[in-house]
C-alpha positions in Angstrom: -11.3 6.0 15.4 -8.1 8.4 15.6 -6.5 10.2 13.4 -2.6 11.8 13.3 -1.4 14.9 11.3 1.7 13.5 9.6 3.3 15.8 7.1 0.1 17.5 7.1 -1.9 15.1 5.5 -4.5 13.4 8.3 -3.8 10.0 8.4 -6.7 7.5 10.1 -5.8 4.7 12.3 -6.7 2.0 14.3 -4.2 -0.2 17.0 -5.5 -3.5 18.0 -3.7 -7.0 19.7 -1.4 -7.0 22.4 2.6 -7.9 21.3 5.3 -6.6 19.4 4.1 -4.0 16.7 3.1 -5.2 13.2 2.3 -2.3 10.9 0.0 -3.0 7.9 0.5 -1.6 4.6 -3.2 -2.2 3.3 -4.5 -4.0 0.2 -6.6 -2.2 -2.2 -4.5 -0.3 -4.7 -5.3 3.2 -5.0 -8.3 2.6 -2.0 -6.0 1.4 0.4 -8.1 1.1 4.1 -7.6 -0.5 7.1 -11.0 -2.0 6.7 -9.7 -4.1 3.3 -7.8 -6.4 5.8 -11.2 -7.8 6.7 -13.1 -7.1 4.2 -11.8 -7.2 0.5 -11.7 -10.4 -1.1 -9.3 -13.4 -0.3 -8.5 -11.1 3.1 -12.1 -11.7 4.2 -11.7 -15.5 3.6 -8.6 -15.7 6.0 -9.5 -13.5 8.8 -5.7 -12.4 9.2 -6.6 -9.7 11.9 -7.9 -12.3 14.2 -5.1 -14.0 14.1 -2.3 -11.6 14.2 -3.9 -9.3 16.7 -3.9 -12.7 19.2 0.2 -12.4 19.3 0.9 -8.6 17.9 -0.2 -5.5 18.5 -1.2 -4.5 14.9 -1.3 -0.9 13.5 -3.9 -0.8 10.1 -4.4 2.8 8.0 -6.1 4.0 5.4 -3.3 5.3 3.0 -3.0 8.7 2.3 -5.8 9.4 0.0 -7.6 6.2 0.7 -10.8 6.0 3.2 -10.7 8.9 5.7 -7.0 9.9 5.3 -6.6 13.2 3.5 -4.2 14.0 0.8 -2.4 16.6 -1.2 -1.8 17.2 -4.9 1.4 16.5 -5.8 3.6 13.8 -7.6 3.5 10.8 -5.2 6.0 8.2 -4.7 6.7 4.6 -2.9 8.4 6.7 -0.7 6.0 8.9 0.3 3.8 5.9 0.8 6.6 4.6 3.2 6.8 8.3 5.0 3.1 8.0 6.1 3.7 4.5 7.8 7.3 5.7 9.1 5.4 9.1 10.8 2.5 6.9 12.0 5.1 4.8 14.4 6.4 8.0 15.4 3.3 9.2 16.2 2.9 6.5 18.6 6.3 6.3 20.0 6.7 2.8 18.6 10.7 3.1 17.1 10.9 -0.8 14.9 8.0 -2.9 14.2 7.8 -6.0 11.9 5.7 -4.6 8.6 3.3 -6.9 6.7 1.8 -5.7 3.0 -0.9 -7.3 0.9 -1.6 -6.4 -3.1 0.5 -2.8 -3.7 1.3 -2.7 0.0 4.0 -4.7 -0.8 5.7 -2.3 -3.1 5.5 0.4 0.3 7.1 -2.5 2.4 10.0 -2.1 0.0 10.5 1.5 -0.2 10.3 1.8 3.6 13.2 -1.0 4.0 15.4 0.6 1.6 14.3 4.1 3.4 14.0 3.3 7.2 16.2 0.0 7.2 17.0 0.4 11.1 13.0 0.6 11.9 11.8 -2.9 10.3 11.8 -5.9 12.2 10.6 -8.5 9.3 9.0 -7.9 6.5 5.7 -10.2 5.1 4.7 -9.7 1.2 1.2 -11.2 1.0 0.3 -11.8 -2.8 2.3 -8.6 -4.3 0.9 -7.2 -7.0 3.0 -6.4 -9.8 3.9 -8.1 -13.1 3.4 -6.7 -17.0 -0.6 -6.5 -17.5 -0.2 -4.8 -13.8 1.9 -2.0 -15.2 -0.1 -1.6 -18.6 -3.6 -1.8 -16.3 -2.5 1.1 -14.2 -0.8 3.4 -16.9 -4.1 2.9 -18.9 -5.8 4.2 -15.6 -3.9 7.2 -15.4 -4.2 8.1 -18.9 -8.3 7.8 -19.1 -8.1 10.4 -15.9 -6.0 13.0 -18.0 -8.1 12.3 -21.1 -11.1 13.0 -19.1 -9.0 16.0 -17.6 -8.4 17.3 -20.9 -11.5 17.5 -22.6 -13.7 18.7 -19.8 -11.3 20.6 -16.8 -10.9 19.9 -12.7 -13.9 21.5 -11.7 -15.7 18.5 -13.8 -13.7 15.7 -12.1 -15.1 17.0 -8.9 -18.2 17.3 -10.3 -18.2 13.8 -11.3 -16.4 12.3 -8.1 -19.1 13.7 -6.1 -22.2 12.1 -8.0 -20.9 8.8 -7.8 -19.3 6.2 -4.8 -16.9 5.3 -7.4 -13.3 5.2 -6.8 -10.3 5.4 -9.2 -9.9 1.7 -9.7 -13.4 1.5 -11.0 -14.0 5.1 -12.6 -10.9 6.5 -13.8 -12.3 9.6 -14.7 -12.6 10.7 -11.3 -8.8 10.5 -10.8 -6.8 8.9 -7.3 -7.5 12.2 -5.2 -11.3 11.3 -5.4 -12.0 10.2 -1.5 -10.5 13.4 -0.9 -12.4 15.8 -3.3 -15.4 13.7 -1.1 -14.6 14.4 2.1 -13.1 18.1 2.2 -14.9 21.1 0.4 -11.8 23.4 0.7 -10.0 20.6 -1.0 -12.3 20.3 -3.8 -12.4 23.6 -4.2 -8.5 24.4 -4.2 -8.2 21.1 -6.6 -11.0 22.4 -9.1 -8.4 25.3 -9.6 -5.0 23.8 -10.3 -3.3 24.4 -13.3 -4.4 22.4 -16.0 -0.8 22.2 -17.4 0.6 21.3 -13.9 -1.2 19.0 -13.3 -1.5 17.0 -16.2 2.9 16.8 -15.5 2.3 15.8 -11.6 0.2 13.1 -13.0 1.8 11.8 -15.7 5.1 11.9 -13.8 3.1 9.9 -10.9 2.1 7.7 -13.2 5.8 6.6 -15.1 7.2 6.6 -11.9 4.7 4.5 -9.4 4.5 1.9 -12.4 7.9 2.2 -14.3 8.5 -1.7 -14.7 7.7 -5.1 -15.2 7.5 -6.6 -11.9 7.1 -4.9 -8.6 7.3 -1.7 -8.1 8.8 0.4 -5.4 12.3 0.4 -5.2 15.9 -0.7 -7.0 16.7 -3.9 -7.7 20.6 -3.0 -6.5 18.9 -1.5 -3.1 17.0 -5.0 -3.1 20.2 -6.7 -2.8 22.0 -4.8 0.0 18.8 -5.5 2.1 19.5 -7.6 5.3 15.8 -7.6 6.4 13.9 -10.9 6.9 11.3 -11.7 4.5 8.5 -14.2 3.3 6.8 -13.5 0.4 3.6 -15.7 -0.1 3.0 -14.8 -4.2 -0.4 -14.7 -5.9 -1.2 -15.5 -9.1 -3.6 -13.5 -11.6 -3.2 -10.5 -13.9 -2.2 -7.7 -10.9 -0.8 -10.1 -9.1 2.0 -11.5 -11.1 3.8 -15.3 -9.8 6.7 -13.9 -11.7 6.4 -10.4 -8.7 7.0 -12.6 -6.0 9.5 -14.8 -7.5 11.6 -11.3 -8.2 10.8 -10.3 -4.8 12.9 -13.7 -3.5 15.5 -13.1 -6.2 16.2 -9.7 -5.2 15.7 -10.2 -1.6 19.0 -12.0 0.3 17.1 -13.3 3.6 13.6 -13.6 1.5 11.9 -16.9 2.4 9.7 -17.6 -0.4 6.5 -19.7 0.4 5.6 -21.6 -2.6 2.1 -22.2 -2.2 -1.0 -22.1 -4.8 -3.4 -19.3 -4.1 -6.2 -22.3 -4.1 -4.0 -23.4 -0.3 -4.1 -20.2 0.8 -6.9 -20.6 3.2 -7.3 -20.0 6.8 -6.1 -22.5 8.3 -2.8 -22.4 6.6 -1.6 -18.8 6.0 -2.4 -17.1 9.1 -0.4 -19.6 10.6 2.7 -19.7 8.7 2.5 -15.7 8.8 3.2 -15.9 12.5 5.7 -18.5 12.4 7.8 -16.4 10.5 7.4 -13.2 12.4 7.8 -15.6 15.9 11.0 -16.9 14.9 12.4 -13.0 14.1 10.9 -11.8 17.1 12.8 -15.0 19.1 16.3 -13.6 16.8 15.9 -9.9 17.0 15.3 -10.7 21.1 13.1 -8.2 22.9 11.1 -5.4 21.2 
């Protein structure tokens, strides 16, 4: 599978379909891969890749630190998040592309709009995650890794991240640059020596800022507003995936197009579809890509 250097950080890839460019912003929270589009839980049951790759020519990733991208310690952001995607479709020449998200992708699909406005074609929110048991979930998350930190150093995070499959989401000790303390000696190495100090502020200072409200993440409600991109948002409905996210995601959003569905008719013969009837009909505006 290929790979691209963008900013540094090594960023796997995979293009599939035939069409206008869809670039996927992958489920998972903090083990975002590409394979989660066909793999992780309600994205298994409705076999979206089949379907879109029929009509678009879809772009999936693992996210920076996720699967077998790499990483870098530092205090990451949405944006950042939205850098990666915007540096993958230069990578392949590609200059707009319609953008679909699922779980936490969604709060990447909004910092890229408000970032990279003139590259977005449409954007799709598949059940984003958000709401206030979301924020309280993650911060707890983050605070067991610095405990952890604090009481027994770096080089024992690496220790423990490579005695274990775990990720971050279900061992917390082992902190969200585990896949990469796995796959990269010199960056286990180099992250067993940081700074205790500094790095307990880059990840506290990740942590208030990834997860600093109530609803969904990623970017300013007043940015929200000023953005002429259209959307559907298709909500979900459980304690990371707050109703109440989508329904600010249609507030906030003027052109949003707000699919009010249960999860329990989410299935594949009715998602899939309507996915590519939205995306169809702002190809058809938005005239040739």
């Amino acid at each position: 599978m290929p790979t691209a250097d963008i900013d540094g950080i090594t960023t796997r890839f995979e293009v599939a379909g035939s069409g206008p460019p869809l670039l996927m912003f992958s489920p998972g929270g903090f083990n975002s891969t590409l394979e989660n589009w066909t793999a992780l839980g309600i994205y298994r049951r409705l076999n979206l890749l089949d379907h879109l790759t029929k009509h678009y020519t879809c772009i999936s990733f693992d996210r920076r630190e996720s699967g077998r991208s790499g990483g870098r310690v530092e205090r990451i952001t949405w944006a950042d998040y939205a850098a990666q995607g915007k540096g993958l479709l230069d990578h392949l020449d590609i200059d707009r592309a319609h953008l679909i998200g699922g779980c936490a992708g969604c709060s990447v699909l909004v910092a890229f709009g408000v970032n990279h406005p003139e590259r977005v074609g449409g954007l799709v929110m598949f059940s984003p995650a958000g709401g206030a048991k979301y924020r309280m979930k993650q911060h707890d998350r983050f605070f067991e890794h610095l405990a952890y930190v604090s009481q027994h150093g770096l080089a024992e995070v690496v220790s423990l991240a490579t005695e274990s499959e775990k990720s971050f989401t279900q061992d917390p000790r082992v902190g969200p640059w585990v896949n990469v303390i796995r796959a990269d000696g010199e960056f286990a190495k180099a992250y067993a020596e940081h700074d205790p100090q500094r790095y307990q502020l880059i990840v506290s200072g990740m942590s208030r800022l990834l997860f600093d409200r109530d609803t969904v993440p990623g970017a300013e409600p007043e940015d929200l507003l000023r953005l002429d991109i259209p959307t559907l948002i298709v909500p979900g409905h459980d304690d990371s995936h707050a109703t109440s996210a989508a329904r600010y995601l249609e507030e906030c959003l003027p052109l949003a197009e707000y699919w009010d569905v249960p999860v329990s008719e989410q299935t594949e013969a009715t998602v899939p579809d309507r996915i590519l009837q939205f995306l169809d009909a702002v190809t058809e505006r938005e005239g040739a890509w």
